[in-house]
ROSE-4610 file (N, C-alpha, C; in Angstrom, 1 decimal, always signed):
// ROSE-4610
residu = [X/X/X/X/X/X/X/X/X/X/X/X/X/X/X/X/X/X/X/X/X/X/X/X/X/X/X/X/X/X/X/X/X/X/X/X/X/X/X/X/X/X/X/X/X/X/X/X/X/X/X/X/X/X/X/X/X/X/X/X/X/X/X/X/X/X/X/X/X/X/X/X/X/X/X/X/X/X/X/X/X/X/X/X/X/X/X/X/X/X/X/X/X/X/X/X/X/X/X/X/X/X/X/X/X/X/X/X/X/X/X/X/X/X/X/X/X/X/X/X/X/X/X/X/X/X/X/X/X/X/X/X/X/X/X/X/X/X/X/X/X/X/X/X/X/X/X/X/X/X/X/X/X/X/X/X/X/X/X/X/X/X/X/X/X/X/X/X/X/X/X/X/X/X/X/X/X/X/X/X/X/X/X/X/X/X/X/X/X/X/X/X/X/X/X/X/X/X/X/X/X/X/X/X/X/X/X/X/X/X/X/X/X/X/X/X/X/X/X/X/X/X/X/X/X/X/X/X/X/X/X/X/X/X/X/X/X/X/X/X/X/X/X/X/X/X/X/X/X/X/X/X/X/X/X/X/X/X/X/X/X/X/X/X/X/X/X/X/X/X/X/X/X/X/X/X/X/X/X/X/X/X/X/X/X/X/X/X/X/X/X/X/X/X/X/X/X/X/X/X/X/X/X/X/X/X/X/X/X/X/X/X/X/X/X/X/X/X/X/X/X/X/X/X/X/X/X/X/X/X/X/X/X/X/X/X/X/X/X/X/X/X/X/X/X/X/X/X/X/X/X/X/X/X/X/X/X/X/X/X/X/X/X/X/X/X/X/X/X/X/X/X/X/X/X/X/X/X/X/X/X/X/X/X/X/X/X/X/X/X/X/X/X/X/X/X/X/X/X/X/X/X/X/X/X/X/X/X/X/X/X/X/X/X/X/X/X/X/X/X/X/X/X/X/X/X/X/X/X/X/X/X/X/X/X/X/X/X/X/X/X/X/X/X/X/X/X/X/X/X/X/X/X/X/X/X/X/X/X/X/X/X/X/X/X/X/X/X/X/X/X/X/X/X/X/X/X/X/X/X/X/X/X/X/X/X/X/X/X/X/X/X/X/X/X/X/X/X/X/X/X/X/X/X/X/X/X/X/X/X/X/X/X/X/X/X/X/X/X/X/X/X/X/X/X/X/X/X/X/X/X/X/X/X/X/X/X/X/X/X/X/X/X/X/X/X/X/X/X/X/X/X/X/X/X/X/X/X/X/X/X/X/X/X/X/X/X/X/X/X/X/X/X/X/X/X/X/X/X/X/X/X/X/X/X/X/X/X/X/X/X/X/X/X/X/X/X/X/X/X/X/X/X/X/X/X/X/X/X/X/X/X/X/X/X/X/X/X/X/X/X/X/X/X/X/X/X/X/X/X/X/X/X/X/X/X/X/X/X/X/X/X]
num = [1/1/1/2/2/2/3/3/3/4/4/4/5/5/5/6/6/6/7/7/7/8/8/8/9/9/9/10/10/10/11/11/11/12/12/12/13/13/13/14/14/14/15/15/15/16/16/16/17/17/17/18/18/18/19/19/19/20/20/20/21/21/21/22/22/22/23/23/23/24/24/24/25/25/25/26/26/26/27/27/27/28/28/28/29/29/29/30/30/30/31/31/31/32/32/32/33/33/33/34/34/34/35/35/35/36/36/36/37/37/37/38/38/38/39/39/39/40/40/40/41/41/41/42/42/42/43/43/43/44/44/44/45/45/45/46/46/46/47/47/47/48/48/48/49/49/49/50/50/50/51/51/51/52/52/52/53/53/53/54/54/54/55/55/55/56/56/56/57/57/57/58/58/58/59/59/59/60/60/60/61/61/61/62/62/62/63/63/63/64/64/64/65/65/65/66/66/66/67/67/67/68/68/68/69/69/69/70/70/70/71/71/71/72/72/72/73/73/73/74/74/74/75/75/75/76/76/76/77/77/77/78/78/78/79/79/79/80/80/80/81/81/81/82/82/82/83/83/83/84/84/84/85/85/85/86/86/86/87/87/87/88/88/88/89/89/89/90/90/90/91/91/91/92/92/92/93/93/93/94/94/94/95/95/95/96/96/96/97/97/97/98/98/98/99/99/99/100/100/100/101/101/101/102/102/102/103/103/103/104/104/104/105/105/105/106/106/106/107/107/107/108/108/108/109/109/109/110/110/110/111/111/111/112/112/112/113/113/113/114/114/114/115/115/115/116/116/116/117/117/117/118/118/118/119/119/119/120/120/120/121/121/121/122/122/122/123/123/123/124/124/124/125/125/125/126/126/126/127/127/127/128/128/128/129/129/129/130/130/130/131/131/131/132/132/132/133/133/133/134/134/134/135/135/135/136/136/136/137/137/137/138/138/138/139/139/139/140/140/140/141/141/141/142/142/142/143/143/143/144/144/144/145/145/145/146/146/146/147/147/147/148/148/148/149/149/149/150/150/150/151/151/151/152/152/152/153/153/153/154/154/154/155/155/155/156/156/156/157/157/157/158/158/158/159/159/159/160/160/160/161/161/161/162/162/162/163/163/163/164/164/164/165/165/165/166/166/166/167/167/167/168/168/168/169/169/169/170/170/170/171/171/171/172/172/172/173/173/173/174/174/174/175/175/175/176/176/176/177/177/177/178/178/178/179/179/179/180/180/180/181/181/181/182/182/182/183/183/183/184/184/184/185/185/185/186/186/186/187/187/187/188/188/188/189/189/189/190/190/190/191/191/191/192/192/192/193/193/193/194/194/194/195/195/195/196/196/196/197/197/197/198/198/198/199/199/199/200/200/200/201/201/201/202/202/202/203/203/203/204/204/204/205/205/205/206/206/206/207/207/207/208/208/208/209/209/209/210/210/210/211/211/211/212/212/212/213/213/213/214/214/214]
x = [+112.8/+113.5/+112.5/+111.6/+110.6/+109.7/+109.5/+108.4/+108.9/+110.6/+111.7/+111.5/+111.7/+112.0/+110.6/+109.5/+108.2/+108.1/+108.1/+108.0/+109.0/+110.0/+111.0/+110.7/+110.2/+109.8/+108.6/+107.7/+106.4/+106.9/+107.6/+108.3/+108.9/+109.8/+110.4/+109.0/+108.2/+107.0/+106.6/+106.8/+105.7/+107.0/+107.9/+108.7/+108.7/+108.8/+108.6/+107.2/+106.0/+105.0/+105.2/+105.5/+105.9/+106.9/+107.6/+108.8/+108.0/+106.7/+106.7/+105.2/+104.3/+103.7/+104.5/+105.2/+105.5/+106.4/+107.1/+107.2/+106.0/+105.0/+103.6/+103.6/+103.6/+102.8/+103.7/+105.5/+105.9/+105.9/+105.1/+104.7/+103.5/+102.7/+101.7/+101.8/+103.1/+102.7/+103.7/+104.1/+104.8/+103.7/+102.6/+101.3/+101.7/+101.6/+101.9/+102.8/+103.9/+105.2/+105.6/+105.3/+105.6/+105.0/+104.0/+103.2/+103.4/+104.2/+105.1/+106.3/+106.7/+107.8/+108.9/+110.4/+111.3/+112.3/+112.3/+113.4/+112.9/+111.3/+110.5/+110.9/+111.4/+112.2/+113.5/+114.3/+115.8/+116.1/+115.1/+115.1/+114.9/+114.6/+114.7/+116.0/+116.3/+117.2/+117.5/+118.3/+118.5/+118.2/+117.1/+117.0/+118.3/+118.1/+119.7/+120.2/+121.6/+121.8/+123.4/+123.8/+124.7/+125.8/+127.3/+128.3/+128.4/+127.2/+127.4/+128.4/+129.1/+129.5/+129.7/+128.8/+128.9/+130.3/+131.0/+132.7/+132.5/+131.9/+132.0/+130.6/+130.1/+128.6/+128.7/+128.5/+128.9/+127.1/+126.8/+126.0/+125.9/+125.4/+126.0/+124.2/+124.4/+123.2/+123.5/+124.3/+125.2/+123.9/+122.8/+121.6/+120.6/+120.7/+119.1/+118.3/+117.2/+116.0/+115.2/+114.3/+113.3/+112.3/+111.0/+109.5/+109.2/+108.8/+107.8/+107.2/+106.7/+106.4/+106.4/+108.1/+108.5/+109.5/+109.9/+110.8/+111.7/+113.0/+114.7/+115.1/+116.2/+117.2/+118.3/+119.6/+120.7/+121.2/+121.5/+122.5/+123.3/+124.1/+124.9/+124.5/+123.1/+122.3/+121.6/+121.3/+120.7/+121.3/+122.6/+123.4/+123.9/+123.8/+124.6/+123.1/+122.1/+121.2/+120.8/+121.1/+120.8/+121.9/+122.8/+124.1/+123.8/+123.8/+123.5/+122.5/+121.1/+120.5/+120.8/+121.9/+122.2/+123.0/+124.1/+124.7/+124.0/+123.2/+121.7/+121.6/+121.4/+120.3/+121.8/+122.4/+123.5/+125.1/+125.1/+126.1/+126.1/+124.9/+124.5/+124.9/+125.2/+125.6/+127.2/+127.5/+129.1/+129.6/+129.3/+129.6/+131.0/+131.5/+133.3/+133.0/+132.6/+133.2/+132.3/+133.2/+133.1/+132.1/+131.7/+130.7/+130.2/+129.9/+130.0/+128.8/+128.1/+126.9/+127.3/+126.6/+126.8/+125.3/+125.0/+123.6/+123.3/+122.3/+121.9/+120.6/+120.9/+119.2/+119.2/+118.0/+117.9/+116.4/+115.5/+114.6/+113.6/+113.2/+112.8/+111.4/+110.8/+109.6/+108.8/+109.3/+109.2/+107.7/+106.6/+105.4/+105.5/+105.0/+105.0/+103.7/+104.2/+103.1/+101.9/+101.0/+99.6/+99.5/+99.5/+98.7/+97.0/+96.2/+94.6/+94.6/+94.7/+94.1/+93.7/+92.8/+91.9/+92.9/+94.5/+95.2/+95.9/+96.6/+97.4/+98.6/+99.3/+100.2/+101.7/+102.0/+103.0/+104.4/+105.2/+107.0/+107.5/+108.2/+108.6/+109.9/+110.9/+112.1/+112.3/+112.7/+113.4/+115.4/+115.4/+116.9/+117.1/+118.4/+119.3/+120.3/+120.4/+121.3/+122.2/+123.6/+124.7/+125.2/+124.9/+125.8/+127.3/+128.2/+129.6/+129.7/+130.4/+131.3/+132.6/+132.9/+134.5/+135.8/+134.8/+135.9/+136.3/+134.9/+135.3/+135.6/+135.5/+135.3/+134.4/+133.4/+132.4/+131.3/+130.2/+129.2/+127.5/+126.9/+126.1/+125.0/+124.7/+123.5/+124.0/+123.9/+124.6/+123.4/+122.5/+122.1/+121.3/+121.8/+121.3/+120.1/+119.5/+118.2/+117.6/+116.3/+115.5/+114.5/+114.3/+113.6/+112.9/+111.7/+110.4/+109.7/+110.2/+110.2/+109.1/+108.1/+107.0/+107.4/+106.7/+107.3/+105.9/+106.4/+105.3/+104.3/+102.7/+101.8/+101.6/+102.3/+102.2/+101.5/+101.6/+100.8/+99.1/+98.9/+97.5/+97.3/+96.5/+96.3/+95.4/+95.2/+94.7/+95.4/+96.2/+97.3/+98.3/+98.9/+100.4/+101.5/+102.2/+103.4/+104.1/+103.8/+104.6/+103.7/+102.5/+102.2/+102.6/+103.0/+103.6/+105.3/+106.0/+107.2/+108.1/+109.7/+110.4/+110.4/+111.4/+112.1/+113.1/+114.0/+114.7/+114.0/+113.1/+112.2/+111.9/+111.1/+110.5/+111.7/+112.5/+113.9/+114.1/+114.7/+115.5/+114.1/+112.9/+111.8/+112.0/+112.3/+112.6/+113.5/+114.0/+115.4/+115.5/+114.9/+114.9/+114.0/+112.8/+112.3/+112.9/+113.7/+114.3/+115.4/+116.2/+116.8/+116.0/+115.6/+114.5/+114.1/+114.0/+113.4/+114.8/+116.1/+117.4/+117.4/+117.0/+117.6/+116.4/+115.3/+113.8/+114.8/+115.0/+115.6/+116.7/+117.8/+118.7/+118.6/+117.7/+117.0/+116.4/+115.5/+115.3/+116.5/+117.0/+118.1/+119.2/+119.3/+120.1/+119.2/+118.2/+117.5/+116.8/+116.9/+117.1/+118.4/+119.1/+120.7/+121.6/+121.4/+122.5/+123.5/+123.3/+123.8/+125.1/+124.9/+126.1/+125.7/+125.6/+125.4/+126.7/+127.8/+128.4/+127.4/+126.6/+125.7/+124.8/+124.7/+123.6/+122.6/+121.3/+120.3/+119.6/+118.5/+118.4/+116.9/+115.9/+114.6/+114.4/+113.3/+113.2/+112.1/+112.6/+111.4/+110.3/+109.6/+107.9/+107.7/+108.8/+108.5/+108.7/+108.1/+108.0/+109.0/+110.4/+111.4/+111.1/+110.1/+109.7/+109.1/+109.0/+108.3/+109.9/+110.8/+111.9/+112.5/+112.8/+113.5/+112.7/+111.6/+110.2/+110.0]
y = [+90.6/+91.1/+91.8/+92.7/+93.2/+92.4/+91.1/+89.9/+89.6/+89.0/+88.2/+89.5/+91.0/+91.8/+92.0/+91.9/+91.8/+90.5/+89.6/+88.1/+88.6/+88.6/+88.5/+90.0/+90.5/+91.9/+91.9/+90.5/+89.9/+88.7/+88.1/+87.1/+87.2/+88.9/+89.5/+89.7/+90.2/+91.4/+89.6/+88.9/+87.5/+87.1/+87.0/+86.7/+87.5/+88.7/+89.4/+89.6/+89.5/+89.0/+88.0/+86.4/+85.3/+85.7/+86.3/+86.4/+87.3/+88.4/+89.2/+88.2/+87.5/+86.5/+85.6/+84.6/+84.2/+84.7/+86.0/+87.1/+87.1/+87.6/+87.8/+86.2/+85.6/+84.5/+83.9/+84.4/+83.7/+85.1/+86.6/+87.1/+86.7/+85.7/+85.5/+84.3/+83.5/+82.4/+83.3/+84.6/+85.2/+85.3/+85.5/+86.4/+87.4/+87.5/+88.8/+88.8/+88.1/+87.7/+88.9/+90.1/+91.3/+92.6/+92.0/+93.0/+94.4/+93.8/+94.9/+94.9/+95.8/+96.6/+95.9/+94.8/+94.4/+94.5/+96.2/+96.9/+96.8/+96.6/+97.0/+96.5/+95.5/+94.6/+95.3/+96.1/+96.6/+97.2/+97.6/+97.6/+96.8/+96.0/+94.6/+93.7/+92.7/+92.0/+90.9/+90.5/+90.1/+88.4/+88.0/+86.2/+86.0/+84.6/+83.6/+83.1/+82.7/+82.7/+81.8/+81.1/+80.2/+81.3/+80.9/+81.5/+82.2/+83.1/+83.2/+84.7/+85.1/+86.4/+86.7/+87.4/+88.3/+88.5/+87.9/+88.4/+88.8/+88.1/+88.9/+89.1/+90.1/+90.6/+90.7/+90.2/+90.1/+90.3/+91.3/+91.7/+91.8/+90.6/+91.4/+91.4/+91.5/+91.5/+91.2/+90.7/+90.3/+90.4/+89.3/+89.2/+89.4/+90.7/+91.1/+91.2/+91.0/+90.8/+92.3/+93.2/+94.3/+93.9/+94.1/+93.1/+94.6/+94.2/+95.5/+96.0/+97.1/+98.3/+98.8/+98.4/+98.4/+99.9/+100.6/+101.9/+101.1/+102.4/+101.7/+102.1/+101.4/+101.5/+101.3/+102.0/+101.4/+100.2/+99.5/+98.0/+98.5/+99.2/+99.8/+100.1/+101.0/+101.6/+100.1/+99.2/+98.6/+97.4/+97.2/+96.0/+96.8/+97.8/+99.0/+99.1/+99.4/+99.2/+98.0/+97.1/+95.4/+95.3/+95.7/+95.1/+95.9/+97.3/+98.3/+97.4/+96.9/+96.6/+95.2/+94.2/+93.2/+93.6/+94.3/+94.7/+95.5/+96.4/+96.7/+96.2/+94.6/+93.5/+93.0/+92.1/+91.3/+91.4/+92.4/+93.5/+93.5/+93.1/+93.0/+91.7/+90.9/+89.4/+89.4/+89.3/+89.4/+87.3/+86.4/+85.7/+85.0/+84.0/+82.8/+82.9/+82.7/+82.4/+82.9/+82.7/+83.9/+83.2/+83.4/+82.9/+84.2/+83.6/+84.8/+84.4/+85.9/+85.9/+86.0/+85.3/+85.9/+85.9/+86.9/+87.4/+87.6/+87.4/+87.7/+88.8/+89.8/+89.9/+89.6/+88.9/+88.3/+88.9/+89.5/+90.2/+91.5/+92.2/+93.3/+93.7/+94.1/+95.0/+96.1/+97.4/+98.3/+99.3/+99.4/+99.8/+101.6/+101.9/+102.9/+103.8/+105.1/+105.8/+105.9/+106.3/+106.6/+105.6/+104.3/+103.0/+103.6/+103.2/+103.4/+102.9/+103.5/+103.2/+101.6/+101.1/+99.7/+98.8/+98.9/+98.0/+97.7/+99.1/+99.1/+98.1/+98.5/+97.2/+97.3/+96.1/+96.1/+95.6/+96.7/+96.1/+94.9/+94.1/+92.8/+92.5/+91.5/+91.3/+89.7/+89.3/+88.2/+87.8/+87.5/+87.1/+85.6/+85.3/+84.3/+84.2/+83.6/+83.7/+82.3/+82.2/+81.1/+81.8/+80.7/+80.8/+79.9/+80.6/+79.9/+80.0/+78.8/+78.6/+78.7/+79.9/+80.0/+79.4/+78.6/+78.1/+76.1/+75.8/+74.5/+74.9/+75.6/+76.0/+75.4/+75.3/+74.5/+75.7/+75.4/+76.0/+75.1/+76.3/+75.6/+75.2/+75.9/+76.0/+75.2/+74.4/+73.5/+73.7/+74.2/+75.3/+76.4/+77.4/+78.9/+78.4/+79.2/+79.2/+81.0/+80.8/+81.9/+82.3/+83.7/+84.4/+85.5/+85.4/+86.1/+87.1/+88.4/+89.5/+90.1/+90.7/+92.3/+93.4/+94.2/+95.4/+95.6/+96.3/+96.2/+97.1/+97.0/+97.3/+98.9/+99.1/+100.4/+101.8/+101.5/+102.7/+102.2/+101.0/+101.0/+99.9/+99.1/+98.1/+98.7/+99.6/+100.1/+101.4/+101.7/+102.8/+102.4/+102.0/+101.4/+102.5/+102.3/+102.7/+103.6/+103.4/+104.3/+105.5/+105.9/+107.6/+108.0/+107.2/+107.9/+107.7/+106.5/+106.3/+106.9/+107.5/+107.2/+105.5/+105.5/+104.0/+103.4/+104.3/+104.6/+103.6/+104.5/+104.4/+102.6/+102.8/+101.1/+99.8/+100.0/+99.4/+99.2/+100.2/+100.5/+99.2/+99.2/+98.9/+97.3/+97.0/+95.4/+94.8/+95.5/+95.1/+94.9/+95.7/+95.6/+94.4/+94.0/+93.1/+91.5/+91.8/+90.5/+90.0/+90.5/+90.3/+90.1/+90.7/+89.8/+88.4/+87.9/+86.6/+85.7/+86.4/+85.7/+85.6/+86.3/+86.2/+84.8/+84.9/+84.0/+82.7/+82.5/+81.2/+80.7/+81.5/+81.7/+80.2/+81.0/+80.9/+79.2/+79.0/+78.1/+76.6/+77.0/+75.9/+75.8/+76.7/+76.4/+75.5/+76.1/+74.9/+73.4/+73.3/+72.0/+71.2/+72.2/+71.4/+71.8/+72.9/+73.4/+74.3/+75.2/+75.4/+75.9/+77.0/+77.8/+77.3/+76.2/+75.3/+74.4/+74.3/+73.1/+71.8/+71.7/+70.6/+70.5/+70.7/+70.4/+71.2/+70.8/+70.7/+71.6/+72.6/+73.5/+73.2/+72.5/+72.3/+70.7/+70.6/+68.9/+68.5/+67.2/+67.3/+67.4/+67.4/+68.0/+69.6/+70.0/+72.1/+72.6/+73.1/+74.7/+75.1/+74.7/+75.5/+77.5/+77.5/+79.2/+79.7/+79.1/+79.8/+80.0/+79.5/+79.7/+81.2/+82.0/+83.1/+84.0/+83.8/+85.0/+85.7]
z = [+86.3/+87.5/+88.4/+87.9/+88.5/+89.6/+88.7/+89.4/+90.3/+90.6/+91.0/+92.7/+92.3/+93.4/+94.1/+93.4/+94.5/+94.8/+94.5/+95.3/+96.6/+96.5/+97.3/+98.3/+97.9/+99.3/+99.6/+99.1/+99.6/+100.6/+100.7/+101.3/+102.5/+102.4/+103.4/+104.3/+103.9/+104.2/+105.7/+105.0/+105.5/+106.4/+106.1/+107.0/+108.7/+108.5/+109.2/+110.3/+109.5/+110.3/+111.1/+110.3/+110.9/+112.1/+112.0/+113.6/+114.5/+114.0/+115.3/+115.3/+114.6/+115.8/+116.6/+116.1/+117.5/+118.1/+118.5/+119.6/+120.7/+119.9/+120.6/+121.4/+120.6/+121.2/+122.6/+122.3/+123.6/+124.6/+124.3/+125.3/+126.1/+125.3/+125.6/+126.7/+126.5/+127.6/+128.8/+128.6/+130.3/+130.9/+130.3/+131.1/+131.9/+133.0/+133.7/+134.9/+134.6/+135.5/+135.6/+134.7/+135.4/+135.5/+136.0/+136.8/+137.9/+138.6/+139.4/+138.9/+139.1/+138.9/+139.4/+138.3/+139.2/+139.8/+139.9/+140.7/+142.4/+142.7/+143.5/+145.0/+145.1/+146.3/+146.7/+145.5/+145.7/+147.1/+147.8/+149.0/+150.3/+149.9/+151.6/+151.0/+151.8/+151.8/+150.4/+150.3/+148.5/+148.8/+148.1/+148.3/+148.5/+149.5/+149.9/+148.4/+148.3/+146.8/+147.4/+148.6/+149.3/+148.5/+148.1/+148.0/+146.9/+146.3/+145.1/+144.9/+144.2/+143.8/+142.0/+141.9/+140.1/+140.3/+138.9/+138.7/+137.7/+136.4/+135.1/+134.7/+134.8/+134.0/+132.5/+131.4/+130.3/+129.3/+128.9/+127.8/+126.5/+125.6/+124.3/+123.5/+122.1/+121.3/+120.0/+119.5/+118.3/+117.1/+117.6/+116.6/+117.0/+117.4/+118.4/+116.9/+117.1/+116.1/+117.3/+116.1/+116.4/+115.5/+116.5/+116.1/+114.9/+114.1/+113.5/+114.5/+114.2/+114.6/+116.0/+116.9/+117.6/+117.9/+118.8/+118.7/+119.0/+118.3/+117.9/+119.1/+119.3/+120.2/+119.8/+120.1/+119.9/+120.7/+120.4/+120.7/+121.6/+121.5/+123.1/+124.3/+123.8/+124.9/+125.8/+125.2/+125.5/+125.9/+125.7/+126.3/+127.9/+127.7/+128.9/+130.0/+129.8/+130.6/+130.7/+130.0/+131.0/+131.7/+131.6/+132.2/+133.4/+133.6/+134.4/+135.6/+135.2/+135.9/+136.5/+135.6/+136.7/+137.7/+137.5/+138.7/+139.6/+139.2/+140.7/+141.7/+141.0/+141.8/+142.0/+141.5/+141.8/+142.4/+142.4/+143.3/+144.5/+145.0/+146.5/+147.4/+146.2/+146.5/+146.7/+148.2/+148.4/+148.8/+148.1/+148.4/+148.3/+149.2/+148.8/+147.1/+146.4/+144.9/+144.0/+142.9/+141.9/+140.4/+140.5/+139.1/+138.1/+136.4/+135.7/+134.8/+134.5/+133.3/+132.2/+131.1/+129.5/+129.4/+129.1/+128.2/+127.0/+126.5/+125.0/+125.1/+124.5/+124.1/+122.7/+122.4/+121.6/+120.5/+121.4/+120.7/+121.2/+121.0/+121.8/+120.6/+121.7/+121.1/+122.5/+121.8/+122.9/+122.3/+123.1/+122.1/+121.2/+120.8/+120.1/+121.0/+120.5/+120.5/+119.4/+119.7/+118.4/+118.4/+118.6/+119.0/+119.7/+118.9/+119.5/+121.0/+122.1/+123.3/+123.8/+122.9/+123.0/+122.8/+121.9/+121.2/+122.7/+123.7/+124.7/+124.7/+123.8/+123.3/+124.6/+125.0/+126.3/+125.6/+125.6/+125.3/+126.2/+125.7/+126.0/+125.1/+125.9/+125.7/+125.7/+125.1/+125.1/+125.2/+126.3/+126.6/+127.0/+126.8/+126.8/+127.8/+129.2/+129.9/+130.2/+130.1/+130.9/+132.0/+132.8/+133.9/+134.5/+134.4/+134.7/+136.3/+137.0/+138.1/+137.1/+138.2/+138.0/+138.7/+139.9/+140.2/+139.6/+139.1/+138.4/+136.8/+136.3/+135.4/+134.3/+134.7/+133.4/+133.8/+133.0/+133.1/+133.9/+134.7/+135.2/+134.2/+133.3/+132.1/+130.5/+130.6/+129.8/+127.9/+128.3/+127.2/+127.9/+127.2/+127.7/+128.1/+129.4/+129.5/+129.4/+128.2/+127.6/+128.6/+128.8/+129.8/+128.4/+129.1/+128.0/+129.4/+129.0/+129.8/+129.5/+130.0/+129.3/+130.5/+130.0/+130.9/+132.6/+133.5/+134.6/+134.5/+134.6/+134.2/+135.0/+135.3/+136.2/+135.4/+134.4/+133.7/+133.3/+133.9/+134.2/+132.3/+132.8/+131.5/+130.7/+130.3/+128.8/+128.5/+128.5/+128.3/+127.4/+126.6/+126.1/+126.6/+127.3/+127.4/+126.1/+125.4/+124.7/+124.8/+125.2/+125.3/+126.6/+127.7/+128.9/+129.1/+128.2/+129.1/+127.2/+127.8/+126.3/+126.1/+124.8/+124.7/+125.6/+126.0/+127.2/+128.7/+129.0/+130.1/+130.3/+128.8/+128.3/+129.0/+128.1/+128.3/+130.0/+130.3/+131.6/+132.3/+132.2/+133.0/+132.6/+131.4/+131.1/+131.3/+131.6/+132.0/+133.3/+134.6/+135.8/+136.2/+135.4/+135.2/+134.6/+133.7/+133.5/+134.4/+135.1/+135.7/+137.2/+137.5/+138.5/+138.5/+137.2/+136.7/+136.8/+136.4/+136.6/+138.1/+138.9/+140.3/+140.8/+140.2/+140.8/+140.2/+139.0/+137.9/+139.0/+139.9/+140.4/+141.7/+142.4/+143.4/+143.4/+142.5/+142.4/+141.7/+140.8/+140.7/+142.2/+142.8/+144.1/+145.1/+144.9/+145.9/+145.9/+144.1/+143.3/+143.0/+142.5/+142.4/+143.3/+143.7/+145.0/+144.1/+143.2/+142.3/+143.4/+144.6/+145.1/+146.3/+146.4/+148.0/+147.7/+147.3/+146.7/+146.7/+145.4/+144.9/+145.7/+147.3/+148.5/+147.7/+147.7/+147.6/+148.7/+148.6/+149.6/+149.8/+148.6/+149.1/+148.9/+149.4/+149.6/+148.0/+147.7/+146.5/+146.3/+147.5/+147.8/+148.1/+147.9/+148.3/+146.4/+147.0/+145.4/+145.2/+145.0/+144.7/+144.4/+143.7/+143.1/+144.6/+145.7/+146.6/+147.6/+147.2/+148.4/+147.9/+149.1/+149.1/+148.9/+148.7/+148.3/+150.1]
């Protein structure tokens, strides 16, 4: 039984490694998509987005996964400040019809303190968003599309965040950040499918979709 409970809490032990490398590694292909700060725009005008209106903002975290040696958060706190920060940004959008989010967070790693200086390790989030028309009633995202968040470098890139910001702080910052990325994700399917154009199409197939509304 002895043998049976260390294989099996050497296994866990590897398991665990296994999920927070590839965490790292799909922080590694965001690179630095958030660099600035994505509350930072809340003041000029809100990209064009045709008839869109937030009706249901919907947050959950049913199977949020926490990377090793990552600070805890409660699940409440943290469905309540993502939710908090879509309506920030998305609140501002008074359009004809009503369309709704479901969100996931799905994995989080917020850095710690006493990390050696040189390591400067950056919190990062992974979420899950659908998007519904409410007035056809189908969904526009026919499988959730995943957003791989880090936090904005503002504390200077050799600092980790956890000796200047709480967990709190971390969070609230990834979150303003990821939702940024939903409003860019937004932006660009409207101007490829016409998501809140009724289907019209807003860029031509030779434009950058990512460059419209910037």
């Amino acid at each position: 039984m002895r043998y049976r409970e260390g294989r099996y809490g050497e296994g866990a032990a590897r398991m665990g490694i296994f999920r927070a490398k590839r965490f790292l590694g799909a922080i590694l292909v965001a690179g630095t998509l958030a660099a600035c700060n994505g509350a930072s725009d809340l003041d000029r005008a809100a990209a064009p987005l045709g008839d869109f209106k937030l009706v249901h903002n919907i947050v959950v975290a049913p199977k949020v996964q926490k990377v090793p040696l990552s600070r805890a958060l409660p699940v409440e706190t943290m469905t309540t400040m993502l939710k908090e920060a879509v309506a920030e940004r998305f609140d501002r959008y008074d359009g004809d019809r009503g369309y709704h989010f479901g969100i996931s967070i799905e994995s989080y790693f917020l850095a710690p303190p006493g990390v050696p200086l040189v390591a400067a390790p950056k919190s990062a989030m992974i979420i899950r968003i659908t998007v519904w028309d409410d007035a056809k009633a189908r969904k526009l995202t026919p499988k959730a599309h995943q957003i791989t968040v880090i936090e904005s470098l503002d504390q200077g890139p050799l600092v980790g965040s956890g000796y200047t910001k709480s967990a709190e702080a971390q969070f609230r910052n990834l979150s303003q950040n990821a939702v940024k990325q939903i409003e860019t994700f937004l932006v660009k399917k409207n101007g490829e499918e016409g998501w809140f154009n009724d289907g019209v199409a807003t860029v031509r197939p030779d434009e950058d979709a990512d460059q419209v509304g910037r």
